[in-house]
C-alpha positions in Angstrom: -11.0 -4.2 -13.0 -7.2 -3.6 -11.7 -7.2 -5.2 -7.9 -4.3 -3.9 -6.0 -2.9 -4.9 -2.4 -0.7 -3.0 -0.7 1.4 -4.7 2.2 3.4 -4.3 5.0 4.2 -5.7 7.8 1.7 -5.6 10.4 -1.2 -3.9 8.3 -1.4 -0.9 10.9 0.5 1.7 9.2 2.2 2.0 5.8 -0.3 -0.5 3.8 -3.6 0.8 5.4 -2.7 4.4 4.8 -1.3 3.4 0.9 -5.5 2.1 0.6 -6.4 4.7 1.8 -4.7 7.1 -0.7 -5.0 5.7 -3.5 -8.7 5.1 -3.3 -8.8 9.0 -2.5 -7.1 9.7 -5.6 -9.0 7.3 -7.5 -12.0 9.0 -6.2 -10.7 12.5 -7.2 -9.3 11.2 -10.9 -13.2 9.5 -11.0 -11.2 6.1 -11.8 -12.8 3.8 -9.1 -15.1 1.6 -11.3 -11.1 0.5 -12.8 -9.8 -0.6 -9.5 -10.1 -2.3 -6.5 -7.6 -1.7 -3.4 -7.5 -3.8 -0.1 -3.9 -4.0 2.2 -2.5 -6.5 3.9 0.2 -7.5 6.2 2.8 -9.9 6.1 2.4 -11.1 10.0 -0.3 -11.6 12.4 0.5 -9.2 14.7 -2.3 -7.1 14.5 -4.8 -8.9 12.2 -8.8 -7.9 13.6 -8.0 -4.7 14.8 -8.3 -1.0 13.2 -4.9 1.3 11.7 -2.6 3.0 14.0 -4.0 5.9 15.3 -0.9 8.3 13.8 -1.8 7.0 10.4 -5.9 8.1 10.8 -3.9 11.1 12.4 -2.0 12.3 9.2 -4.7 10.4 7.0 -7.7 13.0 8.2 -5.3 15.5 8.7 -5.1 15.5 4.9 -8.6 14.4 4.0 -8.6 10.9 3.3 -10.3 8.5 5.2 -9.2 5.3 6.3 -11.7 2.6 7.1 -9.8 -1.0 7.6 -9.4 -3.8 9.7 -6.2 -5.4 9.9 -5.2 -8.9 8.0 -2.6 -10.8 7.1 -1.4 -11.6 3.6 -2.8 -15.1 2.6 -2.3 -17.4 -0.3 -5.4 -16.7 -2.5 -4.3 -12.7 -2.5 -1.8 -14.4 -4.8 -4.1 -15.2 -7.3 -6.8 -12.6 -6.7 -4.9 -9.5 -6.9 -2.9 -8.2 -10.4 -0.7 -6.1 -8.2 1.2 -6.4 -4.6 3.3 -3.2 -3.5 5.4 -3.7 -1.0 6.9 -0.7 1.4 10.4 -2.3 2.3 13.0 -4.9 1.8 11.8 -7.8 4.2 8.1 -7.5 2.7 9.3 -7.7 -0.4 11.1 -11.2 0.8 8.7 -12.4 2.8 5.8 -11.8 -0.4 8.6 -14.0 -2.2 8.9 -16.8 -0.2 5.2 -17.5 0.1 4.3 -17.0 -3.6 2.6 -19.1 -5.4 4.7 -20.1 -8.7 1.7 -20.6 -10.7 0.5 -16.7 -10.4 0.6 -13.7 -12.3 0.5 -11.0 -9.6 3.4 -8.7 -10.2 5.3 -7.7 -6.8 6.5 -4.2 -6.5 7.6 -1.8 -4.4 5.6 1.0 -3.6 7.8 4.0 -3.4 9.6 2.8 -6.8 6.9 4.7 -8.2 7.8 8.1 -6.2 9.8 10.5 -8.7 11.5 12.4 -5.5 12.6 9.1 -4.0 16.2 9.4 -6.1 16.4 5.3 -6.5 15.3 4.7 -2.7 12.5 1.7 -2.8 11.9 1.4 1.0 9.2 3.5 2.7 10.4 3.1 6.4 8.1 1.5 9.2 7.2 4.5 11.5 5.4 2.4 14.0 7.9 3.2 17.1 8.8 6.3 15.6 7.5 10.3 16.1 4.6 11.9 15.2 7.2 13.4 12.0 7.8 10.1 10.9 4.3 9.4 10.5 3.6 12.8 8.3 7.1 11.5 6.2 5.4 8.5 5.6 2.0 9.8 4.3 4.6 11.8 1.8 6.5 9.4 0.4 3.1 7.7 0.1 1.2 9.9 -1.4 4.0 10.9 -3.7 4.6 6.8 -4.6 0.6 6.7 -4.9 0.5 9.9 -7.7 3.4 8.0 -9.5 1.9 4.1 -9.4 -1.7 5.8 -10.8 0.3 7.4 -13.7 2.0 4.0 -14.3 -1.5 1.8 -14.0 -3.3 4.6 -16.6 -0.4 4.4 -19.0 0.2 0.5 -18.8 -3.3 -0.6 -19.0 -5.0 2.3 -20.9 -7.2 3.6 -18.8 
């Protein structure tokens, strides 16, 4: 079983919604007994508490379900998940400077994966934004998500 975690910063937007769509897709591709998702963040703001209300917003307002409590990224994800997909540039540096050496996870970012994202790796942080940034966000997602499954079938066979 592939075990991915996606991250952000404060586990309230980007990563929870990522979860959340990619164990949607996994449900409509009937892949779930492959994979197992969780998110994290990269601070404590928010750990204990549920997803931004935007992102259950533009979640249900395309059918997928979020169900998550906040938490932040901790040491044994390190060596319990395969794969950690970041959304921007500082989680990808913060990930880095608390990695273990000794693990095997491989670090990526998330909208890499997104074949409309013309060499743009960041999926921007929406949490001060408008109720559009929050719908941009579930489409670079969603598009990242499509792109990440293909990679994950292809690389390990599924």
């Amino acid at each position: 079983m592939l075990k991915i975690l996606f991250v952000c910063t404060g586990n309230i937007c980007r990563s929870p919604l990522a979860e959340a769509q990619f164990n949607y897709v996994l449900t409509e591709h009937r892949l779930t007994e492959h994979f197992f998702a969780d998110s994290s963040g990269t601070s404590d703001y928010h750990v204990g508490r549920i997803p931004d209300a935007r992102s259950i917003s533009v979640a249900k307002a395309n059918q997928v379900e979020i169900s998550h409590t906040c938490r932040q990224l901790q040491l044994l994800d390190f060596y319990s998940f395969d794969y950690i997909l970041v959304m921007d540039n500082s989680n990808y540096q913060n990930v880095l400077e608390i990695k273990p050496k000794d693990t095997t996870c491989e670090i990526l970012y998330l909208r890499s994966f997104d074949i409309h994202a013309n060499g743009v790796n960041i999926i921007p942080d929406p949490y001060y934004g408008t109720d559009e940034d929050f719908e941009l966000m579930y489409d670079q997602i969603k598009h990242s998500i499509n792109g990440l499954l293909d990679f994950l079938i292809a690389k390990h066979k599924l």
